[in-house]
C-alpha positions as CSV (number, residue, x, y, z in Angstrom):
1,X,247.1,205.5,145.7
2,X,248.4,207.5,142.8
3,X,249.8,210.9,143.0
4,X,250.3,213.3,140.5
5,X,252.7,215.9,141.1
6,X,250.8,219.8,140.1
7,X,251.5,220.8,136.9
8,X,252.8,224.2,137.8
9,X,254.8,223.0,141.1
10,X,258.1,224.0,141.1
11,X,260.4,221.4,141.5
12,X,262.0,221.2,145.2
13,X,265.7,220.0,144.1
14,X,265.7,223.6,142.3
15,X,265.6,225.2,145.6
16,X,268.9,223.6,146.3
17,X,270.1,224.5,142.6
18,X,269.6,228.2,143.4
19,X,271.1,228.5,146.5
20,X,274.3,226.6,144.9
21,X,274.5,229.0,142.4
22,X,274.0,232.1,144.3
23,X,276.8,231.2,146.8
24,X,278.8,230.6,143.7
25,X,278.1,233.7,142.0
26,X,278.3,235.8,145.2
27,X,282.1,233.9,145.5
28,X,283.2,235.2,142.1
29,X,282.0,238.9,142.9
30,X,283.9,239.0,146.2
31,X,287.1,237.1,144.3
32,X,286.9,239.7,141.7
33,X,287.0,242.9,144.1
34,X,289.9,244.5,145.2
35,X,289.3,246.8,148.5
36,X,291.4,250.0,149.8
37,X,291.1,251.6,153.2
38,X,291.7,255.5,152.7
39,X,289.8,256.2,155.6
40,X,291.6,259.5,157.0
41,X,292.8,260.8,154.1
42,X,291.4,264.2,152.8
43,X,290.9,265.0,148.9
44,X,292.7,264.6,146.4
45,X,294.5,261.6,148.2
46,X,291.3,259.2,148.1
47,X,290.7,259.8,144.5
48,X,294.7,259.0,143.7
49,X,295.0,256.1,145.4
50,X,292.1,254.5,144.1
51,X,293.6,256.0,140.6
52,X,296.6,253.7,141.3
53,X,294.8,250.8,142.2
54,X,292.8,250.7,139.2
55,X,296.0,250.4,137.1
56,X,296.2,246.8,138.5
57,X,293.1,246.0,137.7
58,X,291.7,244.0,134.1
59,X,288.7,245.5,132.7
60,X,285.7,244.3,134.8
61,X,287.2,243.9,137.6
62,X,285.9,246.2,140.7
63,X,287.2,248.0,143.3
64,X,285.9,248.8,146.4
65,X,287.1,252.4,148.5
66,X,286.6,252.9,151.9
67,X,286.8,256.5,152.7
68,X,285.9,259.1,155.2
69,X,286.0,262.2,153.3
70,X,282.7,263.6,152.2
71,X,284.3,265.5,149.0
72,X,284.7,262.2,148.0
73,X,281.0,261.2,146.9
74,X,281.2,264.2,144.3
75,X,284.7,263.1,143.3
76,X,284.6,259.7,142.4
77,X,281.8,260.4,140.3
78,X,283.3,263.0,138.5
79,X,286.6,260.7,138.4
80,X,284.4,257.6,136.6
81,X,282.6,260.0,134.1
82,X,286.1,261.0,133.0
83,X,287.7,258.2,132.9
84,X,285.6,255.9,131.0
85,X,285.3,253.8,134.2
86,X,281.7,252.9,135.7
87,X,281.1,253.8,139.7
88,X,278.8,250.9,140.7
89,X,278.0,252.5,144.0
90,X,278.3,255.0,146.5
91,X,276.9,254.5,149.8
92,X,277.4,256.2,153.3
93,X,277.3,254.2,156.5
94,X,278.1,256.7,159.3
95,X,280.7,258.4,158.3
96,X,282.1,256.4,156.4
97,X,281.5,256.3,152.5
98,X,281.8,253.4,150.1
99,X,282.6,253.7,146.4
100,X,282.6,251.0,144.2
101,X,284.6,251.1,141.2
102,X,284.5,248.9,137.8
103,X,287.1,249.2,135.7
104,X,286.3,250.2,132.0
């Protein structure tokens, strides 16, 4: 019996390939992010402490604040448009917001 593999199949070993590569890739975003818990701190204390923290930072590298203060959603984008640095996301979960930061 001879069997001919479909010309269009995709291989299975790729599967394995991909999933390699997407833990590896998810590994270098989380070794690449920094993280500050500002929770409980009302403006402009949020906004200054992630200032701070983005001085340590190279270009590229992102950081991720965890605050509670809703001012903080209309601050930090205000903060990345003047600074030259790019928010990446902001995203509430309860009451809790999340601002990701990429340094310019």
């Amino acid at each position: 019996m001879n069997i001919k593999p479909r010309k269009n199949s995709f291989p299975f070993y790729a599967v394995f390939i991909l999933a390699f590569f997407t833990q590896y890739m998810e590994f270098k975003v989380q070794e690449k992010l920094q993280e500050i818990d500002v929770t409980g701190l009302a403006c402009p204390l949020p906004l200054l402490k992630a200032k701070v923290a983005l001085r340590d930072l190279q270009s590229g590298e992102q950081l991720k604040v965890l605050v509670t203060d809703a001012a903080s959603v209309r601050d930090f984008a205000v903060f990345a448009e003047l600074s030259g640095n790019t928010l990446i996301s902001s995203t509430q979960e309860g009451e809790l917001y999340i601002h990701i930061l990429q340094k310019a």
